[in-house]
DRENSE-18819 format. One record per residue (C-alpha): x, y, z. Coordinates in pm, 1 decimal, m for minus. Layout:
<nodes>
(node (X Y Z))
...
</nodes>
This chain:
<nodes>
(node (m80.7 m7026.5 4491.9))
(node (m281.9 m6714.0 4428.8))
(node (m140.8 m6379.2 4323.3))
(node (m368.6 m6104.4 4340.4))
(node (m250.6 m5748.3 4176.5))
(node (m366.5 m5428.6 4269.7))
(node (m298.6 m5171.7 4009.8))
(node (m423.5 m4870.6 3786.9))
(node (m245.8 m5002.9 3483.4))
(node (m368.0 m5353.1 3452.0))
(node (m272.0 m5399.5 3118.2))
(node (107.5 m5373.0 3135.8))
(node (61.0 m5755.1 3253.4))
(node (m91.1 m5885.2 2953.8))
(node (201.1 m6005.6 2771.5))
(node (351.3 m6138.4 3112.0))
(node (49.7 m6366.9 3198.1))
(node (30.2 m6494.9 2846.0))
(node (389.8 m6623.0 2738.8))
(node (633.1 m6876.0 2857.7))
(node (614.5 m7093.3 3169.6))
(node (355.3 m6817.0 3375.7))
(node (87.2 m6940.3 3123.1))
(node (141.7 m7303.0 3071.1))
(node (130.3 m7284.9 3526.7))
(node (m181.5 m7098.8 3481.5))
(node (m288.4 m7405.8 3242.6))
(node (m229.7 m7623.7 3468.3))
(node (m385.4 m7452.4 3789.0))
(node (m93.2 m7470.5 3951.3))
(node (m76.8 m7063.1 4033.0))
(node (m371.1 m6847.7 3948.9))
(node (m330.2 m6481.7 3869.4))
(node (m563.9 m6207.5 3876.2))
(node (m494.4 m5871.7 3784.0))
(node (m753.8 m5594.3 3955.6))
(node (m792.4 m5255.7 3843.9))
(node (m735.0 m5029.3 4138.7))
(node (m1031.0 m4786.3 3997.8))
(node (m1284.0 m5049.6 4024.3))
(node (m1298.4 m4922.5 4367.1))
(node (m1385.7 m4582.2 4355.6))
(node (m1719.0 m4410.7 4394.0))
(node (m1685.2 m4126.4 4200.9))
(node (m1794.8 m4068.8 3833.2))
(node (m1407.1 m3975.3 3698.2))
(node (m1281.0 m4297.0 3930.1))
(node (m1033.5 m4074.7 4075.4))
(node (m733.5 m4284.8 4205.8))
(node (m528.3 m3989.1 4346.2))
(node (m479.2 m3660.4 4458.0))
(node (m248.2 m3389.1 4533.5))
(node (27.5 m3461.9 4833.8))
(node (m132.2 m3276.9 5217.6))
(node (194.2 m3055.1 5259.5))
(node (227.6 m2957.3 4891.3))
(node (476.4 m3147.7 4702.6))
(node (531.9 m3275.0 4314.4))
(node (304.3 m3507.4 4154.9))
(node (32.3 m3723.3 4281.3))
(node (m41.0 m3943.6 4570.0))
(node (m231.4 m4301.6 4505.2))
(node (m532.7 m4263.6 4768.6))
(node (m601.1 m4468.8 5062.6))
(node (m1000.8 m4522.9 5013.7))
(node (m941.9 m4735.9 4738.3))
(node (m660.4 m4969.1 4812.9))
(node (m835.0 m5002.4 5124.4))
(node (m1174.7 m5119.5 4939.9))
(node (m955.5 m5360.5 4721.3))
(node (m761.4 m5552.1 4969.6))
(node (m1077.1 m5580.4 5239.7))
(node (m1271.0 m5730.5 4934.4))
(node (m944.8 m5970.8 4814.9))
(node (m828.9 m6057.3 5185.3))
(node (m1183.7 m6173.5 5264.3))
(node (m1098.7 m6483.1 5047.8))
(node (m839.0 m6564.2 5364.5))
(node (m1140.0 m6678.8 5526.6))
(node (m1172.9 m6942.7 5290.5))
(node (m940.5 m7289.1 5437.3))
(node (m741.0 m7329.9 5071.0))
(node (m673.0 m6951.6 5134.9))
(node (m579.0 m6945.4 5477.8))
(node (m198.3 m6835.8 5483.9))
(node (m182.5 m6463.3 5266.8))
(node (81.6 m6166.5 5247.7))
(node (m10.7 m5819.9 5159.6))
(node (276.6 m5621.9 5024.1))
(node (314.3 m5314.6 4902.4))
(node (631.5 m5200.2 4645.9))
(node (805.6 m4933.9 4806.2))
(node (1163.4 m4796.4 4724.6))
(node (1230.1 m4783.7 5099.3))
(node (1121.9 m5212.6 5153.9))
(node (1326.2 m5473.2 5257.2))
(node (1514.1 m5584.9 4912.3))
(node (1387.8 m5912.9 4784.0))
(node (1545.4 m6198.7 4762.0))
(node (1579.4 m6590.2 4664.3))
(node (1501.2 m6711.2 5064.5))
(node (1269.1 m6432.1 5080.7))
(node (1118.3 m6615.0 4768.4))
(node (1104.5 m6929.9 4919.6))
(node (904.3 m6825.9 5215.6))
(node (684.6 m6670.9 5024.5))
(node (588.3 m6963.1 4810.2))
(node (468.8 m7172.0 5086.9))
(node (146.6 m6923.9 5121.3))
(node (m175.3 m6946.5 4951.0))
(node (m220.3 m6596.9 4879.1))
(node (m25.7 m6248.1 4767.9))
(node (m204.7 m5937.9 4772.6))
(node (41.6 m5727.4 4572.5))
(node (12.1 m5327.9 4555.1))
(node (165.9 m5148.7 4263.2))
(node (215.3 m4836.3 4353.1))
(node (234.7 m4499.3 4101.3))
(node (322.7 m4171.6 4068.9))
(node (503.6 m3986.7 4340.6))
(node (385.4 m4270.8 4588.0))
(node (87.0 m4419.7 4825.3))
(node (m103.1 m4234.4 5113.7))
(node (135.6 m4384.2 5387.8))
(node (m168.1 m4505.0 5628.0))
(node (m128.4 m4793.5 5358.4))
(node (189.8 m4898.6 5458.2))
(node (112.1 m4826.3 5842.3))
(node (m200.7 m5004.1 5831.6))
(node (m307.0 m5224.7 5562.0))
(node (40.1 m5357.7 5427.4))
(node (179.7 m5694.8 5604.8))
(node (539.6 m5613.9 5402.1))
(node (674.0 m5365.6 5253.2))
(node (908.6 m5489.3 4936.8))
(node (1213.8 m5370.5 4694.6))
(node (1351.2 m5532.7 4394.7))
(node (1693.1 m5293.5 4418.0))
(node (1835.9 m4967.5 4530.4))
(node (1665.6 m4770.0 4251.5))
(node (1336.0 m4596.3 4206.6))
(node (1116.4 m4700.9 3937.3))
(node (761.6 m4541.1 3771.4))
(node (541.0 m4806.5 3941.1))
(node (515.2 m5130.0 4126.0))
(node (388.8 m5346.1 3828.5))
(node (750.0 m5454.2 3749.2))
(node (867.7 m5544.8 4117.4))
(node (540.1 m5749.8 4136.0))
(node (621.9 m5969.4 3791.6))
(node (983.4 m6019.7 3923.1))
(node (813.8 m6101.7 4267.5))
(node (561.2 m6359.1 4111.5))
(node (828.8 m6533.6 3833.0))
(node (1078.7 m6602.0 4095.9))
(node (778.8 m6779.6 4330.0))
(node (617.1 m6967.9 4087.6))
(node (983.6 m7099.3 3992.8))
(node (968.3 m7277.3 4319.5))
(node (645.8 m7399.9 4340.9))
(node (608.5 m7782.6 4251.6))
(node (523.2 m7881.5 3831.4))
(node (597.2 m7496.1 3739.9))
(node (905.1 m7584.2 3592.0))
(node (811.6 m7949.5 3461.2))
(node (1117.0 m8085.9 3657.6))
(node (1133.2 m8101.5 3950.6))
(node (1515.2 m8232.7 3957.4))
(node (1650.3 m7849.8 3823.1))
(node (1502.4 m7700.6 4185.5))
(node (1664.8 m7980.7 4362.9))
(node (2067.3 m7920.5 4171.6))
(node (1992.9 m7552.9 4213.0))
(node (1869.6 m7467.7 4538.7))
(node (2046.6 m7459.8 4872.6))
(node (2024.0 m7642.6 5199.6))
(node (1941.3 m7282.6 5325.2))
(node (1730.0 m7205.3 5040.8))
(node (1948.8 m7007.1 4840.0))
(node (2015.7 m7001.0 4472.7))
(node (2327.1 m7218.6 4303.5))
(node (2420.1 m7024.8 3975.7))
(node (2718.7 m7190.7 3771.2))
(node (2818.6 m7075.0 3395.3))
(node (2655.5 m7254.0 3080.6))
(node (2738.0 m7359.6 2759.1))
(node (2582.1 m7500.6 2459.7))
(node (2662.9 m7572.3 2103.8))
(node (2913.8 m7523.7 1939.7))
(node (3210.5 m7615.9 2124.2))
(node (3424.0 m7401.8 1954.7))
(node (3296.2 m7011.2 1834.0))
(node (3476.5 m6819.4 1614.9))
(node (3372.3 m6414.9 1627.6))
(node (3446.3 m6237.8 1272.7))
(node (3609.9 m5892.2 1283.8))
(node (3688.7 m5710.0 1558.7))
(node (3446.0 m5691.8 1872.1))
(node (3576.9 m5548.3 2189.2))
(node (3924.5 m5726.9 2086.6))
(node (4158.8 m5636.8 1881.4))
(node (4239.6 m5945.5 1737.8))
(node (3993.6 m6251.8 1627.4))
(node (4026.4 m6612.2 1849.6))
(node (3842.7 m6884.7 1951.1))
(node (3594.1 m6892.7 2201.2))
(node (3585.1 m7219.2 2325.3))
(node (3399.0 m7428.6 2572.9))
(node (3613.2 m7558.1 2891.1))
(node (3683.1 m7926.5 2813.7))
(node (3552.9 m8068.0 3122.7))
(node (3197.9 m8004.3 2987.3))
(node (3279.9 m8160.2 2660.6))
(node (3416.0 m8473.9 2867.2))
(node (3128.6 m8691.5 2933.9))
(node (3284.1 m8750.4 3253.0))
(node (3009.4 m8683.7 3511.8))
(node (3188.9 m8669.6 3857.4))
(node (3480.1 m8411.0 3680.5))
(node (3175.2 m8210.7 3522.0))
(node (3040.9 m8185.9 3891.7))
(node (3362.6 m8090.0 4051.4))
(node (3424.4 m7811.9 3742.9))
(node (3085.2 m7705.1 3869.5))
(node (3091.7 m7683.7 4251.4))
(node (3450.1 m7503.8 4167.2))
(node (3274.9 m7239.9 3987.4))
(node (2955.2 m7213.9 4117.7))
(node (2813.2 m6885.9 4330.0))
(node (2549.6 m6886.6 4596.3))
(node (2325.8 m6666.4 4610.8))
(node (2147.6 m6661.2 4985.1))
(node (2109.1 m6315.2 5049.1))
</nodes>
């Protein structure tokens, strides 16, 4: 899988690519992620990005030019056979929301051309005509599309095979219909005992439920499939 991210802010990712499971997949060429500078692809000497909204309006408006320059030049590797199946989306407020299926669609391409959008928003011709998708994270406006795409690209590499080193959590978590199973977790100790007040107004135990602490496998499945929630929006 290849994620390719359009954006004027390329190094809000830095910290993303380099931690965790993102960079031990990148290790292992199992997803490869490049991060492109949106004013690589402008021809004038200030690499001017945007400009002020036809109509009048607040703020600025990311330019078409560009983004056009940027995806022709990264959707020309579709030609290629390893890169045959790509999406182009664009973070909007207005998108579809994303989801875990949506996820799971998504991870069966080769390619994502992601566009981060900033400011008060893109030219629209991008959506109209360059965009295959346009995609939310939430009902909520945010100051750019680089966070959408790092919750986009964490939740497909999750799915794609060796990201996770095994293979067996996808299989207990994931749904005949490809939705996510989420269940609550415990770990050590057993038994936690908070000091002072907090939230309370008395101190007491906090304990584990004893079915976990059981050993008994079939009960500890049961305790789970009781309490489970599926997620298959």
């Amino acid at each position: 899988m290849q994620f390719d991210i359009i954006t004027i802010f390329p190094e809000i990712f830095d910290s993303f690519l380099k931690e965790s499971l993102i960079a031990r997949a990148q290790k292992k060429k199992l997803i490869k992620i490049n991060i492109h500078n949106l004013r690589k692809w402008t021809t004038d000497r200030h690499r001017t990005v945007d400009d002020r909204p036809f109509g009048g309006g607040l703020g600025m408006v990311l330019k078409v030019e560009p983004i056009y320059k940027a995806v022709k030049e990264l959707s020309s590797l579709r030609v290629k056979k390893e890169l045959s199946s790509s999406k182009i989306i664009l973070f909007t407020p207005r998108g579809k929301e994303f989801n875990q299926k949506m996820a799971y669609q998504l991870s069966k391409l080769n390619q994502i051309i992601m566009i981060c959008g900033r400011y008060e928003g893109v030219d629209e011709r991008v959506a109209k005509h360059i965009a295959d998708m346009e995609l939310s994270i939430g009902d909520y406006d945010l100051m750019g599309g680089e966070l959408p795409a790092m919750v986009v690209m964490e939740t497909i590499a999750r799915l794609i095979p060796g990201v996770l080193g095994k293979p067996e959590l996808l299989k207990e978590r994931i749904t005949k219909e490809k939705g996510f199973i989420e269940y609550p977790q415990y770990t050590r100790p057993p038994k936690f005992y908070p000091k002072g007040k907090f939230r309370r107004a008395r101190p007491e135990v906090w304990r584990v439920p004893k079915v976990l602490l059981s050993g008994h496998h079939q009960k500890i499945a049961e305790w789970r499939k009781k309490h489970r929630k599926v997620i298959e929006k």
